[in-house]
N, CA, C and O atoms as CSV, one atom per row, in Angstrom:
chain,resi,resn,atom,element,x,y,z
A,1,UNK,N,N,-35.515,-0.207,12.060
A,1,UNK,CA,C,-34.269,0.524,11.914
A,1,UNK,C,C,-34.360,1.781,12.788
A,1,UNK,O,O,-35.388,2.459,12.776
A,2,UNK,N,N,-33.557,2.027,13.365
A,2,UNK,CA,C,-33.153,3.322,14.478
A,2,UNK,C,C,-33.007,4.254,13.720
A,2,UNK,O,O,-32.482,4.132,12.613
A,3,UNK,N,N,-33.649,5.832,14.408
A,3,UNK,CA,C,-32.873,7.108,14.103
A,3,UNK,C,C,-32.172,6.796,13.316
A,3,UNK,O,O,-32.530,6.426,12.198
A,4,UNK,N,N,-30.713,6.885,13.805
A,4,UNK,CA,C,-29.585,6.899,13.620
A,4,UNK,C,C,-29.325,5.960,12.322
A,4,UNK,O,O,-28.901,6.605,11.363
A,5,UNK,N,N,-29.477,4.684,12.113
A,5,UNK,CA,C,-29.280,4.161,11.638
A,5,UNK,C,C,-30.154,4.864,9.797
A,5,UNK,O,O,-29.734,4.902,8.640
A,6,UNK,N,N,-31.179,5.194,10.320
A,6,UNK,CA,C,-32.043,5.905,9.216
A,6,UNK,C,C,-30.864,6.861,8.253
A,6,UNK,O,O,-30.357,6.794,7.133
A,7,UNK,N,N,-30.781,8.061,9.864
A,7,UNK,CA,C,-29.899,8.940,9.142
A,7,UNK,C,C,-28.450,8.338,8.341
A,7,UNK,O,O,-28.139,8.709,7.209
A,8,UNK,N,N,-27.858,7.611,8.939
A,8,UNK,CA,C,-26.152,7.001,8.201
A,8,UNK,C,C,-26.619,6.445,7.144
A,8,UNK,O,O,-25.776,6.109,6.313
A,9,UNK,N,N,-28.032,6.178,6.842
A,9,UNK,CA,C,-28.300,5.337,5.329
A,9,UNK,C,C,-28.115,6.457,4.517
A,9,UNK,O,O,-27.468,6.404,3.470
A,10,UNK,N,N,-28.684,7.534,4.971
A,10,UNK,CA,C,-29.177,8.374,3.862
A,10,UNK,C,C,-27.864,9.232,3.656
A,10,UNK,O,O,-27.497,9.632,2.551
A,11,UNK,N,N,-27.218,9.462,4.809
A,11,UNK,CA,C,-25.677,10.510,4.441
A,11,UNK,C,C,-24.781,9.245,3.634
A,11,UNK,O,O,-23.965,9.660,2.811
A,12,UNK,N,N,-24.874,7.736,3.811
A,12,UNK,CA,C,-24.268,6.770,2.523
A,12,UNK,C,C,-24.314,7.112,1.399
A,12,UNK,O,O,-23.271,7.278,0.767
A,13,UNK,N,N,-25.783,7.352,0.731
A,13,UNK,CA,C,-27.085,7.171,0.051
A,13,UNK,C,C,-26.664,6.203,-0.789
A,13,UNK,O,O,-26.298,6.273,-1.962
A,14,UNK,N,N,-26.804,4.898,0.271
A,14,UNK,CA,C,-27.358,4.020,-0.663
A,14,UNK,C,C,-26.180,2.874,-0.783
A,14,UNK,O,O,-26.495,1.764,-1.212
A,15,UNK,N,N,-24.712,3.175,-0.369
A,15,UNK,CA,C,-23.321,2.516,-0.343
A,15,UNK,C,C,-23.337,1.470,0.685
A,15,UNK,O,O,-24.220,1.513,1.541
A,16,UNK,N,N,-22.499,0.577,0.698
A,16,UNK,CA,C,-22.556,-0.310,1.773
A,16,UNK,C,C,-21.831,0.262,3.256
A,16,UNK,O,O,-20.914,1.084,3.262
A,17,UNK,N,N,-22.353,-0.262,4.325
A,17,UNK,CA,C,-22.195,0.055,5.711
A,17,UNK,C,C,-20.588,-0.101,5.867
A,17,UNK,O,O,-20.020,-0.063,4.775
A,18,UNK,N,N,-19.944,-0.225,6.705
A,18,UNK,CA,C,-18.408,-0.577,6.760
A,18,UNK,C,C,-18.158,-1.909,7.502
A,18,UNK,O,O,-17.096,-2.520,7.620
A,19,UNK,N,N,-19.493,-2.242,8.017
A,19,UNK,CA,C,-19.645,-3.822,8.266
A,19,UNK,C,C,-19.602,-4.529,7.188
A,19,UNK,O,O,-18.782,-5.446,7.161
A,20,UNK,N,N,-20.205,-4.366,6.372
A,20,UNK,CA,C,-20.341,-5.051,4.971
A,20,UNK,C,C,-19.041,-4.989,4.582
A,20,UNK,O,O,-18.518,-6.094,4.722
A,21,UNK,N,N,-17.920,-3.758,3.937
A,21,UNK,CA,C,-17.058,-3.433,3.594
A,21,UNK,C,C,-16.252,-4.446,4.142
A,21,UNK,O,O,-15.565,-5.119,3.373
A,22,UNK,N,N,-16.227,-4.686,5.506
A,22,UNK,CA,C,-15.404,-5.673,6.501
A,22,UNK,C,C,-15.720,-7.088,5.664
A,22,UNK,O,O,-14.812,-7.725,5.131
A,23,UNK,N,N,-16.869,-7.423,5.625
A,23,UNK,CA,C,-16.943,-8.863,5.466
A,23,UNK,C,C,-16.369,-9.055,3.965
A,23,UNK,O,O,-15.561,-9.921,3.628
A,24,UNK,N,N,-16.932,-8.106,3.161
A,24,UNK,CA,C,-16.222,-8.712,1.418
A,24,UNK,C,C,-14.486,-8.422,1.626
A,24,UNK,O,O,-13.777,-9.109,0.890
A,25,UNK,N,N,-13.911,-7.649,2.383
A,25,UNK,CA,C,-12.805,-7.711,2.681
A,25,UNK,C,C,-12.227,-8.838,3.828
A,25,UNK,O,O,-11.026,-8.740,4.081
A,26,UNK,N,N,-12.734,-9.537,4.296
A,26,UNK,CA,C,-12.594,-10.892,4.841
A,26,UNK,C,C,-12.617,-11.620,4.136
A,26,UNK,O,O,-11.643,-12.357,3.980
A,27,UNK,N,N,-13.865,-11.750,3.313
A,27,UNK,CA,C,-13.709,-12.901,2.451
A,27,UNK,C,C,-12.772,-12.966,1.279
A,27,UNK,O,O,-12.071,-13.949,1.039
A,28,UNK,N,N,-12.800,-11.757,0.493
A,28,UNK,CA,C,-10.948,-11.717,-0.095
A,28,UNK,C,C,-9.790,-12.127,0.671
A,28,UNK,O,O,-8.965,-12.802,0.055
A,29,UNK,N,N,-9.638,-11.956,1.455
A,29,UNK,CA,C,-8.248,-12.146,2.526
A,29,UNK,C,C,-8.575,-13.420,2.384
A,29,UNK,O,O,-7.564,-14.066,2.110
A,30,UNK,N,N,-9.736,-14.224,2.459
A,30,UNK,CA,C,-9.459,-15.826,2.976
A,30,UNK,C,C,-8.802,-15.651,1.129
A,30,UNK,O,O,-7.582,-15.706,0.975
A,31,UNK,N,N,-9.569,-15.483,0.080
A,31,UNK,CA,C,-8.969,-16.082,-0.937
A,31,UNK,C,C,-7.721,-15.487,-1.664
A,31,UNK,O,O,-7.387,-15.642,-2.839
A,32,UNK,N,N,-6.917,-14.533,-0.351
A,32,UNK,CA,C,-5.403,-14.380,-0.605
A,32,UNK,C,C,-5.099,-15.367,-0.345
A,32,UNK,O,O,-4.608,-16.121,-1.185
A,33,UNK,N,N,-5.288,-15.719,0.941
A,33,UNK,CA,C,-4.721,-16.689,1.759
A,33,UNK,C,C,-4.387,-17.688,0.957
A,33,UNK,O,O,-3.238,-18.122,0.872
A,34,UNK,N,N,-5.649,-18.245,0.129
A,34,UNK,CA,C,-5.975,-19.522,-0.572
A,34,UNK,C,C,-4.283,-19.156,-1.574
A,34,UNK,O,O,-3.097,-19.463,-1.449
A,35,UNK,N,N,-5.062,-18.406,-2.462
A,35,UNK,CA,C,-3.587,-17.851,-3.480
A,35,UNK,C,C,-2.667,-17.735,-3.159
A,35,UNK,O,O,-1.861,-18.213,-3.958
A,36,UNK,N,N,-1.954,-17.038,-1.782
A,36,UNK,CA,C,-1.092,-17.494,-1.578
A,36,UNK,C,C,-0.431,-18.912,-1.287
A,36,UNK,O,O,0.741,-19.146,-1.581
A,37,UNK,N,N,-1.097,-19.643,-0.813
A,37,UNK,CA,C,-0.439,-21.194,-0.209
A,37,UNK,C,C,-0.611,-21.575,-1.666
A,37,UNK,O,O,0.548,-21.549,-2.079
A,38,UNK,N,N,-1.415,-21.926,-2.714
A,38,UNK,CA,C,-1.129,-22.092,-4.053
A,38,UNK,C,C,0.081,-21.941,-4.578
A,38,UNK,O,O,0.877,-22.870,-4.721
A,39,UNK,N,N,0.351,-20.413,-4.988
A,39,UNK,CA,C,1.639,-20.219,-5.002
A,39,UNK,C,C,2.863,-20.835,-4.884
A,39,UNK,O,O,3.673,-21.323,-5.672
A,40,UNK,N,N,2.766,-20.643,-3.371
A,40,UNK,CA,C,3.592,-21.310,-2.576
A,40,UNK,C,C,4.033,-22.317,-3.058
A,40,UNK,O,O,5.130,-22.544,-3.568
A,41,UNK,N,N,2.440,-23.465,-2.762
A,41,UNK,CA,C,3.172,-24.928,-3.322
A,41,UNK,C,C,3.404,-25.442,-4.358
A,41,UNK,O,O,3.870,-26.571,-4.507
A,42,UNK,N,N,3.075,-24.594,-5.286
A,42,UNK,CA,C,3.889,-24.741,-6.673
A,42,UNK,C,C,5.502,-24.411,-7.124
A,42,UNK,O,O,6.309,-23.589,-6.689
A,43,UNK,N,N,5.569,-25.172,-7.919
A,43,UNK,CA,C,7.433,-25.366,-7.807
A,43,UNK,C,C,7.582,-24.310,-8.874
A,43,UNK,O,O,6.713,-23.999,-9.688
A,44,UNK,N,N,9.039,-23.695,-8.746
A,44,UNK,CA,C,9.445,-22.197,-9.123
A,44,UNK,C,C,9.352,-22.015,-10.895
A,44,UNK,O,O,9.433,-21.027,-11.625
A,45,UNK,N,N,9.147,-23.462,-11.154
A,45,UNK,CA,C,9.547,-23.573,-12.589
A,45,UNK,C,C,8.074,-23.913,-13.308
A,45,UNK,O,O,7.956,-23.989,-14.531
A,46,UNK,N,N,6.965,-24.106,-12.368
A,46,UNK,CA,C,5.577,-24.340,-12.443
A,46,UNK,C,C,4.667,-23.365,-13.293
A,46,UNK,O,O,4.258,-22.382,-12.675
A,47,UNK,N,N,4.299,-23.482,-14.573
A,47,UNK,CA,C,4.143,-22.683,-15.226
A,47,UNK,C,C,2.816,-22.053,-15.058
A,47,UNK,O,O,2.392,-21.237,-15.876
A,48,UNK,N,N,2.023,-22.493,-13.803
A,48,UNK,CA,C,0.797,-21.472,-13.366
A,48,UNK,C,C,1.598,-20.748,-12.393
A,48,UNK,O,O,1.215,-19.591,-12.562
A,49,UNK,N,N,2.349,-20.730,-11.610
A,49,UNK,CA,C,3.199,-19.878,-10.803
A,49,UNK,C,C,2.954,-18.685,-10.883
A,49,UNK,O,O,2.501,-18.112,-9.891
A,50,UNK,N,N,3.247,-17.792,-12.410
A,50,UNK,CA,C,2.886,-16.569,-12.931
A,50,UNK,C,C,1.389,-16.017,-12.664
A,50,UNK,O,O,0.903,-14.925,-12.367
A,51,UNK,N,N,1.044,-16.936,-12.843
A,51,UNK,CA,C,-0.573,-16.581,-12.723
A,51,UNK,C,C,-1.124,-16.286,-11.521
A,51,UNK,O,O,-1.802,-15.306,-11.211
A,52,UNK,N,N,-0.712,-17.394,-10.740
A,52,UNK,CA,C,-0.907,-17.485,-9.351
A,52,UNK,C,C,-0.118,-15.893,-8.495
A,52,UNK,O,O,-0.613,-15.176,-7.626
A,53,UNK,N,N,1.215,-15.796,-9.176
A,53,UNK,CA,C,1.646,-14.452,-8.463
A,53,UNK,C,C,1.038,-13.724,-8.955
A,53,UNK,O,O,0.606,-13.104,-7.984
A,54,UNK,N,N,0.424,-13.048,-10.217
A,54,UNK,CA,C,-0.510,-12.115,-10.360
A,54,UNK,C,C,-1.450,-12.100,-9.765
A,54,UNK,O,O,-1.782,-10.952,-9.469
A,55,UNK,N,N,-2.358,-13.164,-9.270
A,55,UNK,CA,C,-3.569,-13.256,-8.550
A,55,UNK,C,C,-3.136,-12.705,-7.375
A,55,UNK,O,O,-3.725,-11.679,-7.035
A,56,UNK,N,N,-2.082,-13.195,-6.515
A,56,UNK,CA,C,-2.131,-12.822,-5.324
A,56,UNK,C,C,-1.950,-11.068,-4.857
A,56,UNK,O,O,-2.294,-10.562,-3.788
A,57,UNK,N,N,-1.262,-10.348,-6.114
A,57,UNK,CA,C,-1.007,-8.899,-6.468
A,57,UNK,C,C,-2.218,-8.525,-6.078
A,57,UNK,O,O,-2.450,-8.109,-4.943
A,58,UNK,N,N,-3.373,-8.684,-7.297
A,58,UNK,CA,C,-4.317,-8.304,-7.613
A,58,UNK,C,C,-5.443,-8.163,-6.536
A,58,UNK,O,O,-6.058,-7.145,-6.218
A,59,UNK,N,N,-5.586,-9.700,-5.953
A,59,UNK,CA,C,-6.025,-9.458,-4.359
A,59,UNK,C,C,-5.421,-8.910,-2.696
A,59,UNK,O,O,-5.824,-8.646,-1.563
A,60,UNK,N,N,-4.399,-8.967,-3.383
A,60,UNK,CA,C,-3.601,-7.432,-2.500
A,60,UNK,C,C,-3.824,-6.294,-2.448
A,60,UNK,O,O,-3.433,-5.521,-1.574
A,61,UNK,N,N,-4.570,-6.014,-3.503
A,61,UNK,CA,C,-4.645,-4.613,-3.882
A,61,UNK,C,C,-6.302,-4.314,-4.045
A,61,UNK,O,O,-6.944,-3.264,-4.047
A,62,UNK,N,N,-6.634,-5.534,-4.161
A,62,UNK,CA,C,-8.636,-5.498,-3.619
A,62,UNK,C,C,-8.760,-5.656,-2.370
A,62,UNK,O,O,-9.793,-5.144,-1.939
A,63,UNK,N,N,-8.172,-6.121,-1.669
A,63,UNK,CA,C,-7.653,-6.391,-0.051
A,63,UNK,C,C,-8.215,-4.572,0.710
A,63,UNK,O,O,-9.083,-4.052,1.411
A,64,UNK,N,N,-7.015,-4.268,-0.048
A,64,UNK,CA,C,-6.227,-2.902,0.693
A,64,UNK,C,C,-7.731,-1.611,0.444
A,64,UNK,O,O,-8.218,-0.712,1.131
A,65,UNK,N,N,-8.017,-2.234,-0.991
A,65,UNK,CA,C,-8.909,-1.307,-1.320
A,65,UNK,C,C,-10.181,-1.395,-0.593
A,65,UNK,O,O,-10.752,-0.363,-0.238
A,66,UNK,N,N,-10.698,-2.647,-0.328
A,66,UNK,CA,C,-11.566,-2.965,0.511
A,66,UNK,C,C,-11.563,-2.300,1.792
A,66,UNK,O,O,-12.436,-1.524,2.183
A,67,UNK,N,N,-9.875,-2.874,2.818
A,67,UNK,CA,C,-9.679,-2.039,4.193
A,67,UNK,C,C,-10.114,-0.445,4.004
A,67,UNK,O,O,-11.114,-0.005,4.572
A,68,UNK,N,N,-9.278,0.374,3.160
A,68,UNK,CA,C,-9.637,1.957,2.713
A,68,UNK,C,C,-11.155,1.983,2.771
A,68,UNK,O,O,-11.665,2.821,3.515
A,69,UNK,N,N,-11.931,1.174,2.083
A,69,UNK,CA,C,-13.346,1.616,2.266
A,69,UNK,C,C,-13.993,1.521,3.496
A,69,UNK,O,O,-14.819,2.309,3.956
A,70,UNK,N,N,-13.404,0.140,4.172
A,70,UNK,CA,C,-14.380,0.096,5.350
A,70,UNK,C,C,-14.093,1.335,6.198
A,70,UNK,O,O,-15.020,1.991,6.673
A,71,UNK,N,N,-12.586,1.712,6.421
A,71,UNK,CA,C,-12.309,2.776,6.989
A,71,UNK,C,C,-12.707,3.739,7.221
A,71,UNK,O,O,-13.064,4.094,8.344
A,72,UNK,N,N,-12.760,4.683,5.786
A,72,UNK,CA,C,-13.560,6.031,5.431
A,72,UNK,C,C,-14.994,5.731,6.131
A,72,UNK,O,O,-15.317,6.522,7.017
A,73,UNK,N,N,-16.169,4.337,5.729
A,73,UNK,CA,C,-17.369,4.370,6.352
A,73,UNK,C,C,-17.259,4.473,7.345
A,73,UNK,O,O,-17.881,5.347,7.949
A,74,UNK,N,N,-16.168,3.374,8.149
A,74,UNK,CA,C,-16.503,3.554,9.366
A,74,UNK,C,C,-16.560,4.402,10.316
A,74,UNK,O,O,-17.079,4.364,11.431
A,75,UNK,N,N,-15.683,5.555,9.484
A,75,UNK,CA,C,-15.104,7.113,10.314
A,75,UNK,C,C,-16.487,8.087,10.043
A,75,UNK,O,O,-16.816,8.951,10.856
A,76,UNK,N,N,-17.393,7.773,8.541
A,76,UNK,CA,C,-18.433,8.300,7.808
A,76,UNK,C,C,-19.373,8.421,9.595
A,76,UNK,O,O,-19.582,9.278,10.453
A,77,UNK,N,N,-19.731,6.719,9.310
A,77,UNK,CA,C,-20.504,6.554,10.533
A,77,UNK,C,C,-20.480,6.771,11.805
A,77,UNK,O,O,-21.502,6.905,12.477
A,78,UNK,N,N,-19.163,6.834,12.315
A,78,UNK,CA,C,-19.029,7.359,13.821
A,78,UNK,C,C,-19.090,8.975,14.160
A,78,UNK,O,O,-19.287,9.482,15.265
A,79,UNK,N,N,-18.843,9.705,12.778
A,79,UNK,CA,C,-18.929,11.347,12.589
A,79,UNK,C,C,-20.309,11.072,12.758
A,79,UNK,O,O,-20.634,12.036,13.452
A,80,UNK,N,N,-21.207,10.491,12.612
A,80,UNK,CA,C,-22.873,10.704,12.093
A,80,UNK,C,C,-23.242,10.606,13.738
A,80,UNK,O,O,-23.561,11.629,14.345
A,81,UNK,N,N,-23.186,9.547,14.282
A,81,UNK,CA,C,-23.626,9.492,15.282
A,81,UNK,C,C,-23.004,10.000,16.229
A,81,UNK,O,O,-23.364,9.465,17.278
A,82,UNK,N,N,-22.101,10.914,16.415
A,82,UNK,CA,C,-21.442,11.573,17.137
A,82,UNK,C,C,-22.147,12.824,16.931
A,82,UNK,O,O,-22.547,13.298,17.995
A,83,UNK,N,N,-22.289,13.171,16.410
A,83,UNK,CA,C,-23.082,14.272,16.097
A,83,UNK,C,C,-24.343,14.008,15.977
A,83,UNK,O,O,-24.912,15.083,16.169
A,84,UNK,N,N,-25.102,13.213,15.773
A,84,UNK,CA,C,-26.284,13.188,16.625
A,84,UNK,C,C,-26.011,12.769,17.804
A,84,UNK,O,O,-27.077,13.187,18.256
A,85,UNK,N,N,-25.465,12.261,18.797
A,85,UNK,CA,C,-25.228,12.705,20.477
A,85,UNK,C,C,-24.537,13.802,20.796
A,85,UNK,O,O,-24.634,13.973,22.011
A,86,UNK,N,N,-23.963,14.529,20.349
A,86,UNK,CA,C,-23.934,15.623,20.502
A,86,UNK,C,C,-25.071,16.726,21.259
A,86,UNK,O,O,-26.045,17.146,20.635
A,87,UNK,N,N,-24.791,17.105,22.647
A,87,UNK,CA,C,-26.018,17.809,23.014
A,87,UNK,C,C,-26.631,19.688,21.621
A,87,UNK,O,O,-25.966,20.537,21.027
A,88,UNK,N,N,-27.684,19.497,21.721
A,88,UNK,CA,C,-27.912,20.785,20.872
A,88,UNK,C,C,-27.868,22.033,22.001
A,88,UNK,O,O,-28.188,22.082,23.189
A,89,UNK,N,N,-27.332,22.990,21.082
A,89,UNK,CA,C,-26.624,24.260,22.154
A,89,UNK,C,C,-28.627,24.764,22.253
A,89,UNK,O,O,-29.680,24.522,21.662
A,90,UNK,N,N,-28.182,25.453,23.246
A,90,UNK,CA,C,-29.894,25.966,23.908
A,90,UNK,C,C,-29.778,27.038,23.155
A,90,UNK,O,O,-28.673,27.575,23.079
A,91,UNK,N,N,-30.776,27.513,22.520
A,91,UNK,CA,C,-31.565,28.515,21.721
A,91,UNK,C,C,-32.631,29.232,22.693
A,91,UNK,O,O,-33.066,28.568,23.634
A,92,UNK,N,N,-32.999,30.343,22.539
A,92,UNK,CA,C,-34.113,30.977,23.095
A,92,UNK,C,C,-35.042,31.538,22.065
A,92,UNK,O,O,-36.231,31.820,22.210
A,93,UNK,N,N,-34.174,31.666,20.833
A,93,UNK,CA,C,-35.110,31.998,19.692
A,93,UNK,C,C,-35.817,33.411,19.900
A,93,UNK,O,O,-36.667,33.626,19.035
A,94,UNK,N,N,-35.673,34.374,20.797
A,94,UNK,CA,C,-35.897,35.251,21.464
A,94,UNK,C,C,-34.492,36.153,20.502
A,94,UNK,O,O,-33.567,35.570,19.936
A,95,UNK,N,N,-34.740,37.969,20.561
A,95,UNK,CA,C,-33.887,38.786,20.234
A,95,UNK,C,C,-33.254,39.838,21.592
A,95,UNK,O,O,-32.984,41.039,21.573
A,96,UNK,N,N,-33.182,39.053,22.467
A,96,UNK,CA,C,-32.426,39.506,23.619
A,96,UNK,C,C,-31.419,40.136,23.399
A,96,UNK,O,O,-30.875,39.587,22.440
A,97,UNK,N,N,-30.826,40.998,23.735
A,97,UNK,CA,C,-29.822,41.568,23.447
A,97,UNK,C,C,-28.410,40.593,24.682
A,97,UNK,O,O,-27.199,40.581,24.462
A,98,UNK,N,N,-29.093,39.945,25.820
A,98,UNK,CA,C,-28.335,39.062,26.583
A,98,UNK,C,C,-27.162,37.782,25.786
A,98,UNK,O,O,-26.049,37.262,25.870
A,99,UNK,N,N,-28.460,37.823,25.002
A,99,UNK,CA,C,-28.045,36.234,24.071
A,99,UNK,C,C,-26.518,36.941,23.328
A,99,UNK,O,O,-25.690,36.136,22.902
A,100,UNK,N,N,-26.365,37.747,23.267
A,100,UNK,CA,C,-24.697,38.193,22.686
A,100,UNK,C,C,-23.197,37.643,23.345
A,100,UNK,O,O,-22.078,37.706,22.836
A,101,UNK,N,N,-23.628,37.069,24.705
A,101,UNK,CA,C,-22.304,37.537,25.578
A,101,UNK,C,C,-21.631,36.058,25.544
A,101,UNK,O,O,-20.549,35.860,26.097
């Protein structure tokens, strides 16, 4: 594991990456998908219908919550390593009276 990668574990501490975040939010989306075409092909008077439209709510809204997370990490993580490339300002560590200007 890299630097970098060291440090974004530890400013996580311990949460999943926003790659990860991505994939359990992929794999929900496939099983909107699924729920939705369910739905779908059930007839209006189909008495799992209800169920099926609640499901698809519900993973709408684990969907969304999922995207929000990967987001925030992924913004977590690009602040991290942006700032470690970030050049460090030169120090002299010295009490120059120069170093003021």
């Amino acid at each position: 594991m890299s630097e970098q990668d060291q440090v974004i574990e530890e400013f996580l501490e311990g949460k999943p990456r926003a790659d990860t975040w991505r994939e359990l939010r992929e794999t929900l989306q496939a099983r909107l998908q699924d729920a939705v075409a369910a739905r779908d092909a059930a007839a209006p008077d189909n008495p799992r219908r209800s169920g099926l439209e609640r499901k698809v709510r519900e993973l709408r809204e684990q969907v969304a919550a999922l995207a929000q997370e990967e987001a925030v990490t992924r913004f977590v993580e690009d602040s991290v390593r942006a700032s470690l490339s970030r050049p460090r300002p030169f120090s002299s560590g010295g009490d120059d009276e120069d170093d003021d200007f």
